[in-house]
C-alpha positions, 0 to 999 in steps of 0.5 A: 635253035629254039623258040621260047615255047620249045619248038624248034626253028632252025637246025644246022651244022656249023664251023668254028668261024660260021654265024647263026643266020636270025634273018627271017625269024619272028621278034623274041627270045631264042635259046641256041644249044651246040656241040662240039665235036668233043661232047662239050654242050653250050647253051645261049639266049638270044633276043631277036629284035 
Protein backbone atom coordinates (compact mmCIF):
# COMPACT_ATOMS: atom_id res chain seq x y z
CA UNK A 1 0.00 0.00 0.00
CA UNK A 2 0.96 3.17 -0.93
CA UNK A 3 0.48 6.69 0.19
CA UNK A 4 -0.23 9.47 -2.30
CA UNK A 5 3.23 10.52 -2.49
CA UNK A 6 4.51 6.87 -3.69
CA UNK A 7 6.26 5.85 -0.22
CA UNK A 8 5.34 2.74 0.72
CA UNK A 9 3.53 2.14 4.25
CA UNK A 10 2.56 -1.24 4.65
CA UNK A 11 3.38 -4.62 3.16
CA UNK A 12 1.94 -7.92 3.70
CA UNK A 13 1.11 -11.40 2.10
CA UNK A 14 -2.24 -11.91 2.20
CA UNK A 15 -5.00 -15.10 1.93
CA UNK A 16 -8.00 -14.89 0.04
CA UNK A 17 -10.28 -14.29 3.01
CA UNK A 18 -7.76 -11.69 4.99
CA UNK A 19 -8.29 -7.86 5.21
CA UNK A 20 -5.91 -4.85 4.55
CA UNK A 21 -5.74 -3.72 8.25
CA UNK A 22 -5.87 0.65 7.72
CA UNK A 23 -5.82 0.88 11.60
CA UNK A 24 -3.07 3.41 12.32
CA UNK A 25 -2.59 5.08 9.09
CA UNK A 26 -2.86 8.97 8.79
CA UNK A 27 -6.27 10.66 6.85
CA UNK A 28 -6.07 10.02 2.94
CA UNK A 29 -6.02 8.34 0.03
CA UNK A 30 -3.81 5.22 -0.60
CA UNK A 31 -3.26 3.20 -3.73
CA UNK A 32 -3.36 -1.00 -2.50
CA UNK A 33 -1.54 -3.19 -5.57
CA UNK A 34 -1.51 -7.41 -5.27
CA UNK A 35 -1.05 -10.41 -6.64
CA UNK A 36 -2.14 -13.16 -7.11
CA UNK A 37 -0.51 -16.31 -7.16
CA UNK A 38 -1.26 -16.60 -11.17
CA UNK A 39 0.67 -13.11 -11.95
CA UNK A 40 -2.66 -11.33 -12.29
CA UNK A 41 -2.13 -7.54 -10.91
CA UNK A 42 -4.95 -5.59 -9.15
CA UNK A 43 -4.77 -2.01 -8.34
CA UNK A 44 -7.49 -0.14 -5.75
CA UNK A 45 -7.68 3.29 -4.12
CA UNK A 46 -8.79 3.89 -1.07
CA UNK A 47 -9.62 6.95 1.19
CA UNK A 48 -8.89 6.82 4.73
CA UNK A 49 -10.88 8.81 6.99
Amino acid sequence: MTDVLGHSVRTATLTVTQQVAVSGLAPGLYTLRASDTQGRQYVSRLMVQ
